[in-house]
N, C-alpha and C positions, 0 to 999 in steps of 0.2 A: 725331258726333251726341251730343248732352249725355244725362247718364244721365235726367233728369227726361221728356226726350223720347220712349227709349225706352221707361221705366215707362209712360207715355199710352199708347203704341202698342200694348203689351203689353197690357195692360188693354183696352182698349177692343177690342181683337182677339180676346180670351178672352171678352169679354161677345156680340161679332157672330157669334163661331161657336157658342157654345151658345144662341144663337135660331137660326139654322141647323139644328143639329143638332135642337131640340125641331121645329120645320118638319122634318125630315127622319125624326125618329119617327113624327107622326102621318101623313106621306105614307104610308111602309111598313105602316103600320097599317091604313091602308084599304085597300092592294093587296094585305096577306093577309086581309084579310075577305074583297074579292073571289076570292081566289084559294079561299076555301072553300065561297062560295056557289057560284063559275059553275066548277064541275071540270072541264067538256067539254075546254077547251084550256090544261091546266094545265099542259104539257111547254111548250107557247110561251110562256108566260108564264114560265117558268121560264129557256128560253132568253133571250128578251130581259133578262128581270133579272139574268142574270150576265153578260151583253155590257156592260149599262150598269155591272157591278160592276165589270169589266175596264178599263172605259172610264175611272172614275174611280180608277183605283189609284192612278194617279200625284200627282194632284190632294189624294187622300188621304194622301199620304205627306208631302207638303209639309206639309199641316195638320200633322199630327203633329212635325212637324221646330220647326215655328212655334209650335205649344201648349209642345215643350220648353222652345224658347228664351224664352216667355213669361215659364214659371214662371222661370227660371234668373236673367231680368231684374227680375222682380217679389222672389227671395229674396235679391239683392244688395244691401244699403241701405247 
């Protein structure tokens, strides 16, 4: 793969996951509003939110693997 290719890739990968990510702050944002206004079933909500934290480890690891190699691509020139 030519290096210009993967600077593209790199880049534009670093700009798709930080709109992701700002989408994925204000999601959680709202789910601890909710979780302060409705307390009745805060233990399930709690439960379910770390199944789905579980669920996504993996998924999250990758990102991380892929944001390294980003910058690593982007500080090579």
């Amino acid at each position: 793969m030519k290096k210009d290719t993967k600077r593209i890739i790199a880049r534009e990968g670093l700009i798709l996951l930080c709109a992701i990510l700002l989408s994925a702050v204000i999601i959680f944002a709202l789910v601890a509003t909710e979780l302060a206004v409705g307390g009745e079933q805060i233990g399930q909500k709690i439960f379910t939110f770390a199944v789905i934290l579980l669920l996504l480890a993996y998924p999250i690891y990758l990102l991380t693997r892929f944001i390294v190699w980003a910058i690593r691509t982007l500080r090579d020139q």
